[in-house]
N, C-alpha and C positions, 0 to 999 in steps of 0.2 A: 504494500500500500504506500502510495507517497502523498504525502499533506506538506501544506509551504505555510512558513508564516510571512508576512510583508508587512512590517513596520515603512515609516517614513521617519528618515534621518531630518526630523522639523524639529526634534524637542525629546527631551529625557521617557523614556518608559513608562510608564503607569501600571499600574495594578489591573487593570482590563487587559493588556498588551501580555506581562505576565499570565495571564492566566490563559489568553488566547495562545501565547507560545506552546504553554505548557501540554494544554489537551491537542495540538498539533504534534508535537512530539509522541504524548503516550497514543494517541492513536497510529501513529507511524509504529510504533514500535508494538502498538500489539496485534498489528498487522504485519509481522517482521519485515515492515517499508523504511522508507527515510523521508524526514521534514525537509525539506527544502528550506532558505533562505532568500527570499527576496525581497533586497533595499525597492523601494517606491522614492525614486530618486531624480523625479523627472520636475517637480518643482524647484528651478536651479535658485531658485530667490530665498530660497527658506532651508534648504537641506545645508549644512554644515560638518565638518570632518570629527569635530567634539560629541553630533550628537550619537555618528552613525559609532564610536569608536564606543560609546557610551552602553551603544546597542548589546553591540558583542559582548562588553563586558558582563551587563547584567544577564544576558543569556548563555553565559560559561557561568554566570556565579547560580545559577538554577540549576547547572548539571546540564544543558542541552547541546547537541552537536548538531553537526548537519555537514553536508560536502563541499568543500571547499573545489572552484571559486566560487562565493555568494553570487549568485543570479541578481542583477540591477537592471530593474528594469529599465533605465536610459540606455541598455547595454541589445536591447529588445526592439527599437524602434521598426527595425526592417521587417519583422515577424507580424508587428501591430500592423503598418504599411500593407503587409501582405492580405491578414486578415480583413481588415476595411475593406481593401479592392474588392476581394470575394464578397464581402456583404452588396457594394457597390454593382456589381455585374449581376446580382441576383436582383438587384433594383429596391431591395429592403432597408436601406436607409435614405434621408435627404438633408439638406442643407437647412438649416436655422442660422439665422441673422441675429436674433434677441438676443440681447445683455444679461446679464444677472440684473444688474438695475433694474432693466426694463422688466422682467420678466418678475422682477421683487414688488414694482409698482403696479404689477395689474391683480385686478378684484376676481384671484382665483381660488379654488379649494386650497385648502393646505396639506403638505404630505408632510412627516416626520423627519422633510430637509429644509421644510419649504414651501414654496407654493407650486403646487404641481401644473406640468407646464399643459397651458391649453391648447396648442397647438397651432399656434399662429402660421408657423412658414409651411404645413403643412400641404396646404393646399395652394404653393403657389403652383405657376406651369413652370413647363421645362426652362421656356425661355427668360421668364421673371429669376427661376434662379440662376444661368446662366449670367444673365447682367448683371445680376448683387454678388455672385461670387467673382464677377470680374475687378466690383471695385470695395469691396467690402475689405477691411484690413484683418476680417477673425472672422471665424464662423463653426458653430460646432455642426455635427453629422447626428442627427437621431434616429432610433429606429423607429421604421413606419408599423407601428402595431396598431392593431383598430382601436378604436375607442373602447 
């Protein structure tokens, strides 16, 4: 059995982080698999060398191993790249324009991150998104699941 845990080198360890490592591990191990290690390292603004070093150490002082080299996911992007396109050719995702702002300021449900998205870009056509991803400077990709 293989199970990963994936902290973000953003900040010191927690007691939730612990404890999620730890049932990664013993399920690895009573599955006689291995946990994996993967840094969530793609926020470059906020990830720091203190905190990931931090990581390691609180998870050698719990007894946990895992295989060396830690798996990072900035190390992943071609993989992710690859995945997308496949979603992309199946035609199950599209392009959104909205902000966090924007999408903070509208009078929607709320989910337990949030305000769950209503589905704005949803419905534009091919052509409408071709022209906003020409001059748009960010845009995420969601999946088109039905309502």
């Amino acid at each position: 059995m293989l199970t990963r845990f994936a902290p973000s080198p953003t900040g010191l360890l927690h007691l939730g982080h612990a404890w999620a490592a730890q049932r990664a591990w013993e399920e690895a191990r009573a599955g006689q698999g291995t946990m994996l290690l993967r840094l969530e390292d793609i926020d470059t603004t906020r990830c720091r060398a203190h905190y990931e070093a931090g990581i390691f150490e609180d998870l050698h002082w719990l007894g946990l191993t895992w295989p060396e080299p830690v798996w990072r996911q900035s190390g992943r992007m071609g993989f992710y790249r690859s995945a997308v396109g496949r979603l992309e050719a199946l035609g199950v995702v599209y392009p959104c324009f909205c902000t966090r702002r924007e999408l903070a300021a509208i009078d929607a449900p709320q989910g337990p991150d949030g305000p769950l998205y209503p589905g704005t870009c949803r419905g534009l056509s091919a052509g409408e998104r071709a022209d906003r991803m020409g001059t748009a400077a960010h845009f995420s990709l969601r999946l088109g699941v039905a309502k």
